[in-house]
MIPA-485786 format. One record per residue (C-alpha): residue number from 1; residue in one letter; y, z, x. Coordinates in Angstrom, 1 decimal. Each point is the difference from the previous one (the first is absolute). Layout:
<rs>
NUM	A	Y	Z	X;
...
</rs>
This chain:
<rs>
1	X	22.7	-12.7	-6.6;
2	X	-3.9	0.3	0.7;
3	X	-2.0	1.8	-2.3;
4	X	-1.5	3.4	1.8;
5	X	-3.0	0.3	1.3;
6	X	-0.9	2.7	-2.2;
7	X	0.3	-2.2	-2.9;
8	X	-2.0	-3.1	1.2;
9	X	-3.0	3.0	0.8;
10	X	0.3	0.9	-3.9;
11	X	-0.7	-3.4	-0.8;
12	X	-2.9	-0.6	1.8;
13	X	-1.2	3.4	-0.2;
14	X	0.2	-0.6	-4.0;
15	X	-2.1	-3.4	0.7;
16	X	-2.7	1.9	1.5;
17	X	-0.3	2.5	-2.5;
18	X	-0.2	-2.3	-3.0;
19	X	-2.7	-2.3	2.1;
20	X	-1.5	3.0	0.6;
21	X	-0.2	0.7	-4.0;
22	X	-1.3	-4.0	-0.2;
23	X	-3.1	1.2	2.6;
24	X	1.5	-3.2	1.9;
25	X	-1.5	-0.3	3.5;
26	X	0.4	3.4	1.8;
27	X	1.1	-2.0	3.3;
28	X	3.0	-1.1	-1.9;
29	X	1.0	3.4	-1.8;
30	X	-0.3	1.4	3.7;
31	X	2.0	-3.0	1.4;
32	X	3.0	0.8	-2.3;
33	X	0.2	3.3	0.1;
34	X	-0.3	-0.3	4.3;
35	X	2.8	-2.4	-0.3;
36	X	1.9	2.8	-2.1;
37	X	-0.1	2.6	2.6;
38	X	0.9	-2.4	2.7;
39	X	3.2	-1.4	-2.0;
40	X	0.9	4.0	-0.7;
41	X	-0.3	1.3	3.6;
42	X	1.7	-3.2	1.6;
43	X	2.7	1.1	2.1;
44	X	1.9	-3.1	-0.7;
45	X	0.8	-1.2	-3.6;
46	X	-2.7	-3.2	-1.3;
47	X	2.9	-1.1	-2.2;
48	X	1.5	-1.5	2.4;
49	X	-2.7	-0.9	2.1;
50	X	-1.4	-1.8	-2.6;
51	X	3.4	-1.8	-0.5;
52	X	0.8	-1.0	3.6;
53	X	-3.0	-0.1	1.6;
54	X	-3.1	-0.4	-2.7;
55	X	-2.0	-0.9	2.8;
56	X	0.0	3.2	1.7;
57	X	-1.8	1.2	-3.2;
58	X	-2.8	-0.7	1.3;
59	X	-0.2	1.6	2.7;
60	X	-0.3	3.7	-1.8;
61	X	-3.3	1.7	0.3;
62	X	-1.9	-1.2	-3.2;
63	X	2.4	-2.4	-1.2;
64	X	-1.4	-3.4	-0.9;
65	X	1.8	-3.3	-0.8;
66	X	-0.7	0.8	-3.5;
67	X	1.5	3.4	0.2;
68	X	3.4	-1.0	2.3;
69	X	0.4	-2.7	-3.2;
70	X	-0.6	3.0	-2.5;
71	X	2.5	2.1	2.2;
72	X	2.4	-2.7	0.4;
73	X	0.0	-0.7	-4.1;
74	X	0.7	3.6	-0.8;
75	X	2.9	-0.3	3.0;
76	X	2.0	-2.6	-1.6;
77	X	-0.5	0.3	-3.4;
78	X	-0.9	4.2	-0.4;
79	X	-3.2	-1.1	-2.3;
80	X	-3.6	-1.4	0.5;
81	X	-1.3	-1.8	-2.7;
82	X	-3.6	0.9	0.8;
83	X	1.1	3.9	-1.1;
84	X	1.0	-1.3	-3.1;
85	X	-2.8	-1.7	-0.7;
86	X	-2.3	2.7	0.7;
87	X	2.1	2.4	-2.0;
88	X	-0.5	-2.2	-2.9;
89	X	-3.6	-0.1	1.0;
90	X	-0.6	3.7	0.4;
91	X	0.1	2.5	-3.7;
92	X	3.0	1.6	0.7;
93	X	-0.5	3.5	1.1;
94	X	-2.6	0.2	2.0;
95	X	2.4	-0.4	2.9;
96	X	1.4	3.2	-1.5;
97	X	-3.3	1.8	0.1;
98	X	-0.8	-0.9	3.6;
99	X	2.7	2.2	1.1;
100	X	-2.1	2.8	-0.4;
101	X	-1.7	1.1	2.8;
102	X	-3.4	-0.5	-0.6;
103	X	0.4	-2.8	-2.7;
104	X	-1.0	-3.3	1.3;
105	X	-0.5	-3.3	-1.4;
106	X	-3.1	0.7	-1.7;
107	X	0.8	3.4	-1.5;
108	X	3.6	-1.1	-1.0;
109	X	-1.7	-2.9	-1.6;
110	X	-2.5	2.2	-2.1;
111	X	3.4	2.4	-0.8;
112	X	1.5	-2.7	-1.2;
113	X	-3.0	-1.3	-2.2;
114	X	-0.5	3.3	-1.2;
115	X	4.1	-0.4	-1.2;
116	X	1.1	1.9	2.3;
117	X	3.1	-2.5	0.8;
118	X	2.3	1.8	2.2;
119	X	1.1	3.4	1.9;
120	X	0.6	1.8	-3.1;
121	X	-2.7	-1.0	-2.1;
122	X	-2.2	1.1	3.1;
123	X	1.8	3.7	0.1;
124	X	-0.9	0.4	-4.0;
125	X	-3.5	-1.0	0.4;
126	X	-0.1	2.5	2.9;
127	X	1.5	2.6	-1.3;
128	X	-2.2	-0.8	-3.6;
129	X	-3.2	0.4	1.8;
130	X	-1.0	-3.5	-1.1;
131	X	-0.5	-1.8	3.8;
132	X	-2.9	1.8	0.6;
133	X	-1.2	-2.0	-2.9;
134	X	0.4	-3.3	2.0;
135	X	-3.4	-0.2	2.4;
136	X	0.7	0.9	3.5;
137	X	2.7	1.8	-1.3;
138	X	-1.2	4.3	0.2;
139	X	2.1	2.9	-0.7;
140	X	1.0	0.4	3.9;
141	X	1.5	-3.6	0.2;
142	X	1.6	1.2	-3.1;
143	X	1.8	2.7	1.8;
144	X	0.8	-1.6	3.2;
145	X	1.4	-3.2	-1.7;
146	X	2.4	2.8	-2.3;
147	X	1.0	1.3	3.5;
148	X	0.8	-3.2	1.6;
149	X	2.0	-1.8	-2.9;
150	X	3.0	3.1	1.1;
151	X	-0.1	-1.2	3.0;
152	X	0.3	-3.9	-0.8;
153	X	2.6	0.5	-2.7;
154	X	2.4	2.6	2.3;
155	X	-0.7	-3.0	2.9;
156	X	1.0	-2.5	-1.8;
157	X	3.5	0.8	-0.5;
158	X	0.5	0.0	3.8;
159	X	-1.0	-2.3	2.7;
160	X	-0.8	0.7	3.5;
161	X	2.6	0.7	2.5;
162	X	-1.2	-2.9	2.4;
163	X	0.1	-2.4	-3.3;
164	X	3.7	1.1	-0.8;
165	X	1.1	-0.1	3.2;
166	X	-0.5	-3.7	0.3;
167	X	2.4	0.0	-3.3;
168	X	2.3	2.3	1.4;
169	X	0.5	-1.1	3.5;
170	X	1.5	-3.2	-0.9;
171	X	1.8	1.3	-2.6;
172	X	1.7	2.3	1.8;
173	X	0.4	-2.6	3.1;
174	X	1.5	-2.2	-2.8;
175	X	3.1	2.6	-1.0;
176	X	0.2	1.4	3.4;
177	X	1.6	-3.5	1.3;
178	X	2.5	-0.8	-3.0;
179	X	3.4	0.4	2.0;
180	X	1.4	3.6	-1.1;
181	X	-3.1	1.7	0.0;
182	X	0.4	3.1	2.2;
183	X	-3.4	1.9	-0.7;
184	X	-2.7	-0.7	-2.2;
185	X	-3.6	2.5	0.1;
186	X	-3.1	-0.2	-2.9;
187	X	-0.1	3.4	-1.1;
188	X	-2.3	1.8	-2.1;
189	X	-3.6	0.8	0.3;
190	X	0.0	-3.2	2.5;
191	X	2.7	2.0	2.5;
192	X	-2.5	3.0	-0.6;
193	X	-2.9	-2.4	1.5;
194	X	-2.3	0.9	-2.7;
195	X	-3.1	-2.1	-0.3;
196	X	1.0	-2.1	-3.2;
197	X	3.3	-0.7	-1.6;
198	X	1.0	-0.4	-3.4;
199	X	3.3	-1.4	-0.8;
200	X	2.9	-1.1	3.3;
201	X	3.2	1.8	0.6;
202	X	2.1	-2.0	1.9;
203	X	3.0	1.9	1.2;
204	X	3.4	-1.7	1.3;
205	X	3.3	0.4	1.7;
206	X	2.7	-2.3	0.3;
207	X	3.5	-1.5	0.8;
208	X	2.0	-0.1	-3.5;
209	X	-0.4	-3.1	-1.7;
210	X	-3.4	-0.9	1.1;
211	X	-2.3	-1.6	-2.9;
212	X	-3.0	2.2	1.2;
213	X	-1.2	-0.1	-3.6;
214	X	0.1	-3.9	-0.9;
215	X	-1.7	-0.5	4.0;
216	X	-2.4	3.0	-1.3;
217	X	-0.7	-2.0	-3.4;
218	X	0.3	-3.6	1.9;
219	X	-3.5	0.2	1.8;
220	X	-2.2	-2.6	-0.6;
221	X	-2.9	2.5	-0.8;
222	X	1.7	1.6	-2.9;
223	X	-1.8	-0.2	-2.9;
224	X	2.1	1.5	-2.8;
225	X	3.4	1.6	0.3;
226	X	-0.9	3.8	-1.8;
227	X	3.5	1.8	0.2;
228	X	3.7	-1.2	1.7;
229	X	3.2	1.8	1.3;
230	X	2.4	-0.2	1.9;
231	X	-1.8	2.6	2.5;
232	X	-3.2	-0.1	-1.2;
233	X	-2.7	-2.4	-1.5;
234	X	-3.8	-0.3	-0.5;
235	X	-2.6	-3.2	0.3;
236	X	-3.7	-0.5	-0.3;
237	X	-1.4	-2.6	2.4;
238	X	-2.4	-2.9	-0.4;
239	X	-2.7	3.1	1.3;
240	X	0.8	2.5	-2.5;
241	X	1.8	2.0	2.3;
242	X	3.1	1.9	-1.5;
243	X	3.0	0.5	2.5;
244	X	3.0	1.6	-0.4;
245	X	3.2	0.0	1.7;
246	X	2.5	2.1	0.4;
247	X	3.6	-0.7	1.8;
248	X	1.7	3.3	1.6;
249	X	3.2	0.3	1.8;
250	X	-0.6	1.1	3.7;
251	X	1.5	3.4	-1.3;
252	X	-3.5	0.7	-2.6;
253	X	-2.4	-2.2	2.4;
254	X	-1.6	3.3	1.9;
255	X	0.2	1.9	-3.5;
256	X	-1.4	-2.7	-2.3;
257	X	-2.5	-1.1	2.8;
258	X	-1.2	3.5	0.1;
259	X	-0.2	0.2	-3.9;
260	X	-2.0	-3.2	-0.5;
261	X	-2.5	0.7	2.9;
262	X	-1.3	3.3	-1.9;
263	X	-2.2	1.6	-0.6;
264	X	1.3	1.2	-3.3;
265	X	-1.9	3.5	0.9;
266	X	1.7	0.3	3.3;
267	X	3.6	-1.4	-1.1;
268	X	-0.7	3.3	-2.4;
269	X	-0.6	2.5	2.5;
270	X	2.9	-1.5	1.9;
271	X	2.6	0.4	-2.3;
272	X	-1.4	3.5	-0.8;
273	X	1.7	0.9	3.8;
274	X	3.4	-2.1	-1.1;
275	X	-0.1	2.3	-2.9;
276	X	0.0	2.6	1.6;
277	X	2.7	-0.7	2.2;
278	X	2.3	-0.9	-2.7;
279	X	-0.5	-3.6	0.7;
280	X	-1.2	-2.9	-2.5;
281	X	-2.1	-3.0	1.4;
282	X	-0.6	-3.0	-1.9;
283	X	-0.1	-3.9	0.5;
284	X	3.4	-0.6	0.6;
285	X	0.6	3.1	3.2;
286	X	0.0	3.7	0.5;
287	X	3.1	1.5	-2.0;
288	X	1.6	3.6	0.0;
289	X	1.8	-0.4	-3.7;
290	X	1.4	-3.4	0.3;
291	X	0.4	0.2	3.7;
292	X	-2.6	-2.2	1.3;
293	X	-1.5	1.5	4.0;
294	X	-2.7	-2.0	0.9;
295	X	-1.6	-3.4	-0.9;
296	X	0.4	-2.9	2.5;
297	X	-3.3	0.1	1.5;
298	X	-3.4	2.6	-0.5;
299	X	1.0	2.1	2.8;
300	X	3.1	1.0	-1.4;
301	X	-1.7	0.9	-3.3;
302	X	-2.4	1.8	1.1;
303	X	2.2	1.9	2.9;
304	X	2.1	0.9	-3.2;
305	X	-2.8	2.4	-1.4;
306	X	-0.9	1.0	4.0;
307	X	-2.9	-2.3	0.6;
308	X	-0.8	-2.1	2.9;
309	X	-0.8	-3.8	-0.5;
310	X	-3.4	0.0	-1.9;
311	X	-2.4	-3.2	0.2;
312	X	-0.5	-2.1	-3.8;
313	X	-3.8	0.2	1.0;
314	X	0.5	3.9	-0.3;
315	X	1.9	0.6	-3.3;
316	X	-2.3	0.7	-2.2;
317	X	0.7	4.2	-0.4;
318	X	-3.1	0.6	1.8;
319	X	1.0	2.4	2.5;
320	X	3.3	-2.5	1.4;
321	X	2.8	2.6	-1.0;
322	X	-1.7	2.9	1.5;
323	X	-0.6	-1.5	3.6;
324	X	3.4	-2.2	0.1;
325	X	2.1	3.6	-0.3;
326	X	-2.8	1.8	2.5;
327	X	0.6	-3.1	2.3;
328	X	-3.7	-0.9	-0.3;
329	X	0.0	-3.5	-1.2;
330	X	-2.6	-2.0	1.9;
331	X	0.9	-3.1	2.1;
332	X	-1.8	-2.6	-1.9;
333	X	-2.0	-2.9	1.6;
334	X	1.2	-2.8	0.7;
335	X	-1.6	-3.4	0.1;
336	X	1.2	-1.0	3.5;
337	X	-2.2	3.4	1.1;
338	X	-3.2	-1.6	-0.8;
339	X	-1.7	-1.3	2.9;
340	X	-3.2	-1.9	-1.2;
341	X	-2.2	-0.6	-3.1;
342	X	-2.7	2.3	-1.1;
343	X	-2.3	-2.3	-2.5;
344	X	0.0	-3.3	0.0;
345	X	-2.4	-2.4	-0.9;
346	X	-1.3	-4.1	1.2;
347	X	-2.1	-2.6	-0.8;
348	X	-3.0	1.6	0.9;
349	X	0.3	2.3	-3.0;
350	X	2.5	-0.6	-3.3;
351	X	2.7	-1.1	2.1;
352	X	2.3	-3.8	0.0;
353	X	0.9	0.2	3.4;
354	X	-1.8	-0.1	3.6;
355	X	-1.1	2.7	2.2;
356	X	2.2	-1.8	3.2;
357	X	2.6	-0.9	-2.8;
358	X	0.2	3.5	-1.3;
359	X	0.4	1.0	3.6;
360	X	2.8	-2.0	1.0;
361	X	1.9	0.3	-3.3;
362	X	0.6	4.0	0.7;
363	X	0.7	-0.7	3.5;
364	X	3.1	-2.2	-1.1;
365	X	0.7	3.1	-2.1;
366	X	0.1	2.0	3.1;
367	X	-2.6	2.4	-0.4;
368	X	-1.7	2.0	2.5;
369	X	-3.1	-0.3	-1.8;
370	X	-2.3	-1.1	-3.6;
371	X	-3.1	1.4	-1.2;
372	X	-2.3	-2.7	-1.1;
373	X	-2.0	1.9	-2.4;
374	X	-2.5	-2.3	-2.1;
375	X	-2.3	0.6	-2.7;
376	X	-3.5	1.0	0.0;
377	X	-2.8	-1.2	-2.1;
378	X	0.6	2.0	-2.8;
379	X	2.7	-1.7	-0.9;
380	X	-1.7	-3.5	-1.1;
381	X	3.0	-1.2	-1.4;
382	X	1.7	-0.2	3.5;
383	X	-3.2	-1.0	1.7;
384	X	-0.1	3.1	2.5;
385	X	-1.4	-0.1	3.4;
386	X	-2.8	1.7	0.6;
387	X	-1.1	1.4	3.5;
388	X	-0.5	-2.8	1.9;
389	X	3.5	-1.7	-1.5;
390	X	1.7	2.7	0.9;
391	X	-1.4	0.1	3.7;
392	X	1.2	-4.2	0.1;
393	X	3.3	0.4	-1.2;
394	X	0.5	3.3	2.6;
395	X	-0.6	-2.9	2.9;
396	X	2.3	-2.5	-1.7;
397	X	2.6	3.4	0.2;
398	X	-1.3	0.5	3.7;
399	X	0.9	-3.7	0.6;
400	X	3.9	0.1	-2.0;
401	X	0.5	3.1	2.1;
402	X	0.0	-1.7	3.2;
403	X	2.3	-2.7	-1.2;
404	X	2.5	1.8	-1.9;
405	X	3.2	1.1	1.6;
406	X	1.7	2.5	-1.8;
407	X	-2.6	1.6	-2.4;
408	X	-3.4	1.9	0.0;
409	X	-2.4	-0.9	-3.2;
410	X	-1.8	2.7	-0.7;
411	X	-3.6	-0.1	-1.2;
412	X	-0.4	1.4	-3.6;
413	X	-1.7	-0.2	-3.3;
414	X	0.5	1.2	-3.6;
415	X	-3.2	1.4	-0.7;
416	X	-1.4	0.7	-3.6;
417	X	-0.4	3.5	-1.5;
418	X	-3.6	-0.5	-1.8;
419	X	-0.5	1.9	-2.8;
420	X	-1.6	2.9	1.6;
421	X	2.6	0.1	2.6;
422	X	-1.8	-1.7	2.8;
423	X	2.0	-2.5	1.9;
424	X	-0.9	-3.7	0.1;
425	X	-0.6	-1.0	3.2;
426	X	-2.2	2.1	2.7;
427	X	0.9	2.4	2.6;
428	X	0.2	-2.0	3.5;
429	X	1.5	-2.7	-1.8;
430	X	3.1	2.8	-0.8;
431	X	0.2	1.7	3.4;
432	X	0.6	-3.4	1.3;
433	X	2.8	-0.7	-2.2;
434	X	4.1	0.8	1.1;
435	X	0.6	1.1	-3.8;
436	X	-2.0	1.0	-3.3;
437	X	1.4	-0.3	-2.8;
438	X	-2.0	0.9	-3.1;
439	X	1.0	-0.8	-3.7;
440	X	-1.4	-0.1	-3.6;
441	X	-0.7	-3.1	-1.5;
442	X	-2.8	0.9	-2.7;
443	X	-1.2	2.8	-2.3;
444	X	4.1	0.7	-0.9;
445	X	-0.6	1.6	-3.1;
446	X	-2.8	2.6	1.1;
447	X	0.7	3.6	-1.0;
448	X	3.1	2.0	2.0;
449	X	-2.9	2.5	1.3;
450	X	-2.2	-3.1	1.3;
451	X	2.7	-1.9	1.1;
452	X	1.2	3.1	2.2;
453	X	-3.2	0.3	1.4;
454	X	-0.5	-3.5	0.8;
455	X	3.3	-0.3	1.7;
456	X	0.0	3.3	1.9;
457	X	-3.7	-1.0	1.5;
458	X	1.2	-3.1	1.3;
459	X	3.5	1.6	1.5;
460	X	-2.3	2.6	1.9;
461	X	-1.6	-2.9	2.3;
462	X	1.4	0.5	3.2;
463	X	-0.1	-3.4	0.7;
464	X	2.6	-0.6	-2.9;
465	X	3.8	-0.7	0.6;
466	X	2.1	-0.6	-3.1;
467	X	-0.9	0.2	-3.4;
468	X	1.4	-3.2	-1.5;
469	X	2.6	-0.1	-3.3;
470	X	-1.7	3.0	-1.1;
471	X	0.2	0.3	-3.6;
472	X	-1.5	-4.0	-0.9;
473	X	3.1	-0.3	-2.4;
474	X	1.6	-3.3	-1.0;
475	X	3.2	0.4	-1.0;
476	X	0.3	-0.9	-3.8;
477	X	-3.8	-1.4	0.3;
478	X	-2.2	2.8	0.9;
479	X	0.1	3.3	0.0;
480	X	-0.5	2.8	3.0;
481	X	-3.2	1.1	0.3;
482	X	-1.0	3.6	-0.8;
483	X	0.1	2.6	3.1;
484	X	1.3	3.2	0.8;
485	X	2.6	-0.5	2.8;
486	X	0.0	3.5	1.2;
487	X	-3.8	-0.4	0.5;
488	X	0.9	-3.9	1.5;
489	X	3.3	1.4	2.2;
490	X	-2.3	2.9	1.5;
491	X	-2.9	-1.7	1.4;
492	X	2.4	-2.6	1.7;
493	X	2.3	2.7	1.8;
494	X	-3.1	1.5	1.0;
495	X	-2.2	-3.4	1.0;
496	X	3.3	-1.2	1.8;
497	X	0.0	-3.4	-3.0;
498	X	3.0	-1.7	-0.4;
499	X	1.4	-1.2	-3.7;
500	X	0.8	-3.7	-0.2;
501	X	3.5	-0.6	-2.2;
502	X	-0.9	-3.4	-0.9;
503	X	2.7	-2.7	-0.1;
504	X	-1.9	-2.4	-2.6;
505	X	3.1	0.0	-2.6;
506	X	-2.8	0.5	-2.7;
507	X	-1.5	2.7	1.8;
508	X	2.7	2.1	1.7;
509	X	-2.6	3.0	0.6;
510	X	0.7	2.6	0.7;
511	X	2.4	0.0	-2.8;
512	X	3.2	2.5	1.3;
513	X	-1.4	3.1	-1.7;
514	X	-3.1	0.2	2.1;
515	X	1.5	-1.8	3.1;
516	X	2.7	3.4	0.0;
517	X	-3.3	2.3	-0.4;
518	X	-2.3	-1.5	2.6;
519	X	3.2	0.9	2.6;
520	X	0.5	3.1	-1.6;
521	X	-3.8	0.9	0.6;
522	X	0.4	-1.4	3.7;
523	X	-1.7	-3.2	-0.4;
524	X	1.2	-2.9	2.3;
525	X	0.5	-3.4	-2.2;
526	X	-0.6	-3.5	1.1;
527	X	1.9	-3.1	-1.4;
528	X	-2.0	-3.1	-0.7;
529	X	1.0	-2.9	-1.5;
530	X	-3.8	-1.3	-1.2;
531	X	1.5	-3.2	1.3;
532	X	-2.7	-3.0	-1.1;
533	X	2.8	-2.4	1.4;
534	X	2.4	-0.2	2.3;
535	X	3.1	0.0	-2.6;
536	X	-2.0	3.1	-1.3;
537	X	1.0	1.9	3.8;
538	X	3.3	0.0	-1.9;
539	X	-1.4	2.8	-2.6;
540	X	1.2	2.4	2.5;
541	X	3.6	0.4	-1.4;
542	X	-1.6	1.1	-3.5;
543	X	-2.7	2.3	2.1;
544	X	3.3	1.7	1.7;
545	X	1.8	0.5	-3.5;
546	X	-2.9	1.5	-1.6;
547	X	-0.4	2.9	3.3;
548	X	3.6	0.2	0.0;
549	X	-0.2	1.3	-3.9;
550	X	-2.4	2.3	1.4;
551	X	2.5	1.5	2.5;
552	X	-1.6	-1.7	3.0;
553	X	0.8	0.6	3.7;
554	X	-0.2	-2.6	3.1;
555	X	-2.3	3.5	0.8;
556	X	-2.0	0.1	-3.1;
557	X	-1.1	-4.1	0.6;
558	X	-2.8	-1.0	2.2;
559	X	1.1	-3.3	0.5;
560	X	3.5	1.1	1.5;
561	X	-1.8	1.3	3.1;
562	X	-0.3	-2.5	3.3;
563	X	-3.7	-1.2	0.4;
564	X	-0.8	2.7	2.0;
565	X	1.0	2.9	-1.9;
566	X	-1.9	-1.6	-3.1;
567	X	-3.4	-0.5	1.8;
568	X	0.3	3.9	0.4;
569	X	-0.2	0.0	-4.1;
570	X	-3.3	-1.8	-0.4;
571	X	-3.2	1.0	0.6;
572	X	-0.6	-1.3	3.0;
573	X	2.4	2.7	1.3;
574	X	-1.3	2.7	-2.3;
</rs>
């Protein structure tokens, strides 16, 4: 079967890191690691693109003849000889190092010459006081490096849920059609739609005598067989993933599928209220003594202790208990709710994909409407417009507007926050704009205090909209910056600024936690997928999850509203 797509992307992504380390040609390190994100957000799996139709390759934004023959070597055989060749090229951890935020090429090289060879040795050298030894090295790089490792060691035990889900889609496809199979659901912290995912749980039910298990262990990405049973068994794949099956007659499905979807803290506080009714809950169903009362599906388990049906996104005993018996459980978002796009990006910034192309690739979504939102100049990375850019693209927008059918693009940009809090691009410029977004992009590390100030400046222009994924973080990559949300949350209730819940499956941010208090403290949120492609416009799903972990409403999201209602929401309207 062909390999995922998420696995081609680690090859290539590894390519460009280790040419990176050579100082090879910068236009071929960005070429590789621009071919990774377009193999990872394809919509359709490269594997067997590159089997049938190799020629199609080719016709990927940034993919190269040289590239579709890389892509089509890893296909068929799951290797690229160039890897290994830079691997034996490249002192061997230094790729280690550069997972360290912070740590590029150059500074993982001088780690490494200073015998610094690998995560650990960098934590005792830390934690010794001796990097500050190293020049360029000072006492505050010290610290935030020390703070960072956490992060990259607790983040590499789990991958994001976007990654495992193009694991655990097919997996689950695969043992859904054997002939028997009744019901089969991932569970865990993957049911729970938390942003990454350590290990799999696979749950089944089935017609006696199916061979769930040897299907189970029988797929062609399996790795290594961990643990086998006759209703259970364990593998690794060829990605590392570990998932874990387990087969449960229809009788245990609800109870067992309850069990394994967590979390442990609310399963607790659950079978606290079975206690107390004189019931016992476990894996297997809901028993009084030996009789058992409840365990076919969820509902029945949880009617058993005299709770309504409550969502995996909300078990997480944070509050879920409390409003199921008050009959206050919100009614989550849903992803057929959302009726257009607020940040998305072309060709005349960062983006892979067209302005018109963009345009009619969320029309054949069926949405009402997408933001096109830009960069400015400070952003030389993604070669921001400036004033007059800005001004050209709104004609080109003018223009799609009287051709398109179904869909209204709506002007935008996503404006810098400079240092001092002053936005990036000038006044008339703004009020001409349809939506301002603004965002963080430099200066992460500044002081809480600063970093407050700086943010809560820029939120109380009345010209902004939306303050875009808010807290900078990258999941298992960078840290969130340093602000105080009450401070943050106040000035945009009171300034009318939405917060963005970003559906970049690195960035997911707002994480849950602060999507909840933004609601709580009356704040409208947007969903925006940061698309800089058109498979990106799919980011949407993740951008839903993440506000749905944050007890969401249709009412509590911007982009759920017609057109009409939303222009009300922006400052033109304010």
């Amino acid at each position: 079967m062909p390999i995922e797509n998420a696995e081609i992307a680690r090859i290539l992504r590894e390519v460009a890191d280790l040419l990176d380390i050579e100082e090879a040609n910068p236009f071929r390190v960005r070429a590789y690691r621009n071919a990774a994100r377009t193999v990872e957000e394809h919509p359709e799996s490269i594997g067997a693109i590159a089997r049938t139709s190799p020629a199609q390759l080719t016709d990927l934004p940034g993919i190269g003849e040289d590239l579709a023959g890389k892509i089509g070597e890893i296909a068929r055989t799951g290797r690229l000889p160039l890897l290994k060749q830079l691997e034996r090229e490249v002192p061997k951890g230094i790729l280690e190092l550069m997972r360290v935020p912070g740590l590029g090429p150059k500074r993982a090289r001088q780690l490494h010459e200073a015998r610094i060879r690998n995560l650990r040795d960098l934590e005792r050298a830390a934690r010794r006081g001796r990097l500050r030894q190293i020049p360029g090295f000072g006492a505050r790089t010290e610290t935030r490096i020390l703070q960072e490792l956490g992060a990259v060691q607790a983040a590499a035990r789990r991958v994001l849920r976007a990654i495992a889900a193009q694991y655990a889609e097919p997996y689950l496809e695969h043992l859904s059609t054997l002939k028997g199979v009744l019901r089969a659901e991932i569970a865990g912290s993957y049911r729970r739609r938390v942003e990454t995912v350590g290990d799999l749980d696979i749950l089944v039910t089935c017609t006696e005598g199916t061979p769930v298990v040897e299907h189970f262990l029988g797929y062609p990405e399996v790795r290594n067989v961990l643990a086998q049973g006759p209703t259970r068994a364990s593998a690794r794949l060829r990605s590392g993933l570990q998932v874990d099956l387990r087969v449960l007659p229809p009788v245990s499905y609800g109870s067992g599928l309850y069990y394994f979807t967590g979390s442990k803290a609310h399963n607790i506080a659950v079978r606290r209220l079975a206690q107390a009714r004189g019931l016992k809950i476990n894996e297997y169903g809901v028993f009084r003594g030996a009789r058992r009362v409840a365990g076919r599906t969820e509902r029945e388990v949880l009617a058993s202790v005299g709770l309504p049906w409550i969502p995996p996104e909300l078990r997480e005993d944070r509050g879920e208990i409390a409003a199921a018996r008050a009959k206050d459980l919100p009614r989550l978002v849903e992803l057929d709710d959302i009726r257009g796009d607020l940040q998305s990006h072309t060709t005349d910034s960062d983006g892979r994909d067209s302005l018109e192309d963009m345009a009619r690739a969320a029309e054949a979504m069926g949405y009402e409407y997408l933001a096109i939102t830009d960069h400015t100049p400070a952003v030389r990375v993604a070669g921001g417009l400036d004033r007059a850019g800005f001004r050209r693209q709104m004609k080109r927008i003018d223009r799609l507007n009287g051709m398109l059918r179904t869909m209204t693009l709506l002007k935008g940009a996503e404006v810098d926050i400079r240092a001092d809090g002053s936005l990036d691009l000038d006044d008339d410029t703004l009020r001409e704009l349809d939506v301002v977004v603004v965002s963080l992009h430099s200066r992460l590390a500044l002081p809480e205090a600063t970093q407050t100030r700086r943010v809560c400046k820029a939120l109380a222009h009345p010209l902004v909209d939306i303050f875009g994924h808010p807290s900078g973080r990258l999941i298992g990559r960078r840290q969130p910056v340093a602000l105080d949300w009450e401070q943050v949350f106040t000035v945009a209730r009171d300034q009318g600024v939405m917060l963005e819940v970003n559906g970049q499956p690195e960035r997911l941010d707002l994480d849950d936690m602060h999507a909840r208090a933004a609601i709580g403290h009356g704040i409208t949120l947007t969903l925006g997928t940061d698309a800089h492609a058109i498979p990106e416009l799919r980011f949407m799903r993740w951008a839903v999850d993440q506000a749905r972990r944050g007890w969401a409403e249709k009412g509590d999201i911007a982009n759920t509203r017609p057109l009409s209602r939303l222009r009300k929401l922006l400052h033109g309207a304010r």
